[in-house]
Residue, then its C-alpha position, 0 to 999 in steps of 0.5 A: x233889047x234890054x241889056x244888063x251889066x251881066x250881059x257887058x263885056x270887058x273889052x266891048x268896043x263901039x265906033x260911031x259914024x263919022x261927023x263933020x264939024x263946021x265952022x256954022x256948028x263951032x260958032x253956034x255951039x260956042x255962042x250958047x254955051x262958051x263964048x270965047x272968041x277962039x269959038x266963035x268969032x272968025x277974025x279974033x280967031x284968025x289973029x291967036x294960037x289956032x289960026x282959026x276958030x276952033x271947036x269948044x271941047x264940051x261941044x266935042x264931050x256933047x257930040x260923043x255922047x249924041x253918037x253913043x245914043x244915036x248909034x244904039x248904045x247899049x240898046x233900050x237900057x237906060x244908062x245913068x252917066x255917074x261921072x266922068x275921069x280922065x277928060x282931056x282935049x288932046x288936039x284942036x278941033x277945025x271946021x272941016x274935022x270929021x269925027x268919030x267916036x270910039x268907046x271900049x268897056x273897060x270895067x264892070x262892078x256891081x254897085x255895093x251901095x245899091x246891088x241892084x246897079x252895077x257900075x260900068x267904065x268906058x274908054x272913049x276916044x274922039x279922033x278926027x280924019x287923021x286918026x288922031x285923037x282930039x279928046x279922050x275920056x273914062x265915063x262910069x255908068x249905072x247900069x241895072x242888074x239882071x233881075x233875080x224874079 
């Protein structure tokens, strides 16, 4: 189904399943795309701050976007990311953390520049198994207006 920024709600709320991460998922992740040895190596990891290897956050910032779209997102609308504010890691993620994702419309505006898209703001919350919440973030994005034809 085809949504449009008339047919979004300020307020809307979605939450994904639940995702557990794994100290093979943390290491993988980390090896391609941040290899920091508090990611990816387990006794390095063991001797620092954390006691353990710990998730890479732009592996937690991917995950919460693999969520949103497997969980439907906003239906077969493609929706163009236009940025993000407010990222913040809150807590440590651990292997064995179960995750979800929460998200919750907070903004919608037609687009002055190009009135053919509207801009909509998200509230997302990764939180693990203790309802804490581990990274929090606002994502804009462009959206299509209802056609007028």
């Amino acid at each position: 189904m085809s949504r449009f920024l008339e047919d979004i709600e300020i307020g809307e709320t979605w939450v994904s399943k639940t995702v557990e991460i794994s100290e093979e998922d943390i290491i993988s992740y980390a090896l391609q795309n941040d290899p920091q040895p508090m990611h990816t190596d387990p006794e390095a990891a063991a001797a620092g701050r954390f006691g353990t290897v710990i998730a890479s956050g732009w592996q937690i910032a991917a995950l919460s976007m693999r969520l949103f779209i497997e969980g439907g997102g906003y239906g077969d609308t493609p929706i163009v990311g236009v940025g993000i504010d407010e990222l913040r890691w809150r807590k440590p993620v651990r292997p064995g953390d179960v995750l979800k994702v929460s998200r919750e419309v907070i903004s919608t505006e037609r687009s002055k520049r190009r009135p053919e898209f509207g801009v909509i703001r998200t509230k997302v919350t990764v939180s693990n198994q203790k309802d804490e919440a581990v990274m929090t973030l606002i994502t804009l994005g462009q959206i299509p207006v209802r056609p007028t034809d």
